[in-house]
Each structure stands twice: as C-alpha cells, then as structure tokens.
C-alpha positions in Angstrom: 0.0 0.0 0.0 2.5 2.2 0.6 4.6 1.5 -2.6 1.1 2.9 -4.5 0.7 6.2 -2.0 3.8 6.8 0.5 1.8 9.8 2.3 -0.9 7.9 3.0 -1.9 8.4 6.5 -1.7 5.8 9.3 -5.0 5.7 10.4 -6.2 5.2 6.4 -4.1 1.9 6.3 -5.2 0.5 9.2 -8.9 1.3 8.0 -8.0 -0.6 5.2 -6.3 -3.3 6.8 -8.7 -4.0 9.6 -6.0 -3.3 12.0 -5.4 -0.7 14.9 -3.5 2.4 14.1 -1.0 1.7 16.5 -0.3 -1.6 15.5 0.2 -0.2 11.8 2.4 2.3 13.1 4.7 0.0 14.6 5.1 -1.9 11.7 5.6 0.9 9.6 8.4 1.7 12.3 10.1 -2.1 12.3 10.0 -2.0 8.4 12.2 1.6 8.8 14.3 0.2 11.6 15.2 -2.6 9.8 16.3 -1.2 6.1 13.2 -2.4 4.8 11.9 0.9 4.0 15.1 3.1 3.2 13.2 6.5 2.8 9.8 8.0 1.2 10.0 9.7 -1.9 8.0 11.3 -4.4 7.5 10.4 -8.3 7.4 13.6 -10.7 5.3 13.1 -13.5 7.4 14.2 -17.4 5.0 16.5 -18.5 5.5 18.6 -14.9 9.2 19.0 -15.5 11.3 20.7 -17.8 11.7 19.1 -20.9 14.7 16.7 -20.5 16.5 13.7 -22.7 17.3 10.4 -21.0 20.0 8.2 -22.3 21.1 4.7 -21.4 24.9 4.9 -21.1 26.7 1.0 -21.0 30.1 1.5 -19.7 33.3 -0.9 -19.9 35.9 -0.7 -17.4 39.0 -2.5 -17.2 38.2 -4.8 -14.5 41.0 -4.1 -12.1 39.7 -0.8 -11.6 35.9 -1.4 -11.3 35.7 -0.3 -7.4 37.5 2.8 -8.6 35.8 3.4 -11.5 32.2 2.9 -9.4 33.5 5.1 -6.8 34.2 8.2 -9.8 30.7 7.0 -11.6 28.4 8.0 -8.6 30.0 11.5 -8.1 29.1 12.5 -11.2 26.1 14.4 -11.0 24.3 13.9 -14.2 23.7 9.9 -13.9 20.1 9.3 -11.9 21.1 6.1 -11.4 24.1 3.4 -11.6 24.1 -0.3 -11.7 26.7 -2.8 -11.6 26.1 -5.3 -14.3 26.6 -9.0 -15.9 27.1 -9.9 -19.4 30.1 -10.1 -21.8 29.6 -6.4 -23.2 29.5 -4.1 -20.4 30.1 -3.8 -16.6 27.7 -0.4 -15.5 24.6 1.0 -16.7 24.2 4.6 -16.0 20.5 6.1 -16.3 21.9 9.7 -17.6 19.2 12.9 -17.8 20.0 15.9 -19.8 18.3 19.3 -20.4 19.4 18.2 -24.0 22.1 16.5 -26.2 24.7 18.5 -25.4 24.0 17.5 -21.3 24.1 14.2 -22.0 27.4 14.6 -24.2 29.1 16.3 -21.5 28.1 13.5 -18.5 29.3 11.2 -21.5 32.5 13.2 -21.5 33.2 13.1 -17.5 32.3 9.3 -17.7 34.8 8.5 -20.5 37.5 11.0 -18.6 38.0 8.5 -15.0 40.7 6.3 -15.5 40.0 2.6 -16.2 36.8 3.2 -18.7 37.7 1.7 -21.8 34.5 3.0 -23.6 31.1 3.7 -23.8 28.1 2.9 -25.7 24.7 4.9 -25.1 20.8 4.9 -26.0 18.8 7.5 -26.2 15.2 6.8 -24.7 12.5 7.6 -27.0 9.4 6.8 -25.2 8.3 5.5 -21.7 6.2 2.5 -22.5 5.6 1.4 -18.8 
C-alpha cells in the first residue's frame, strides 16, 4: 500500500487493513528500523518538469579498476542512477538525464574521462512505455 501512495496516513491503512493504528504504526516503524523501507519519496510526472533527454549509457571498465571506476561514476552528477552489471559487453549502466544533447554529451565526457573506462556505448530513450 505504501509503494502505490507513501503519504498515506496511518489511520487510512489500518482502515484498510482492519488493523489498529498503533499496530500499523509500529510496523511501519520495524519496516524503517530494519532497512526495509530506506526513505519516502516522491514520483514527478514528465510533463511537470522541464523538458529533459534520458540516455542509457553502458560503460566498460577495465576490470582491475571497477571499485575505482564505481566510486568516480556516482559523483558524477548527471547519472540518476548506476548499476553494476553482468554480461560479456559491459560492466555499468548509467541512467543519464539531460536538459538536452549537449548535457548528456558532457556526462558522457566526464564518464569517459576516470581512468579505467575503456569506452562507452549509449541509448537515447525515445518513449516510456511502462
């Protein structure tokens, strides 16, 4: 329930879940305690934003310097988000936004810049289909 509406208020859920508020509450509390539930967040809709471009950018690294090369990756601050990845091709997978091209080109540029990225390949998402 809280995954479809993270400001929904206590006593609402434990309407919903035939259970006391308190009891909801503390569960809510063990789920935080416990790393279950890291933080609440919000999800901004495109069309309330600016205008922006979001690219796909697979990055290969020279193995030995993967921790480094992570490490430099997630101080960059155009890439939303970073994974670490399997396959033959490429090693990360950072989510890049841009105001336009020329952003993403430049967060290209740091990325290919750190020492022990051996190159890049990027998409450029069109549409969001889900």
């Amino acid at each position: 329930m809280l995954t479809a509406n993270a400001r929904e208020p206590v006593t609402t859920l434990a309407r919903k879940l035939d259970l006391a508020r308190a009891t909801v509450q503390e569960r809510i509390d063990r789920l935080k305690r416990n790393g279950v539930i890291s933080r609440f967040t919000i999800e901004v809709k495109p069309e309330g934003t600016a205008p922006q471009i979001t690219a796909c950018i697979f990055v290969k690294v020279n193995l030995k310097a993967s921790a480094a090369v992570a490490r430099a990756l997630s101080r960059i601050k155009g890439i939303r988000e970073l994974y670490k990845t399997a396959g033959e091709n490429d090693d990360f997978l950072a989510i890049v936004d841009g105001a336009d091209t020329a952003a993403i080109d430049a967060t290209i540029g740091e990325i290919v810049a750190i020492s022990g990225v051996e190159r890049t390949s990027s998409k450029i998402m069109l549409a969001r289909v889900r």
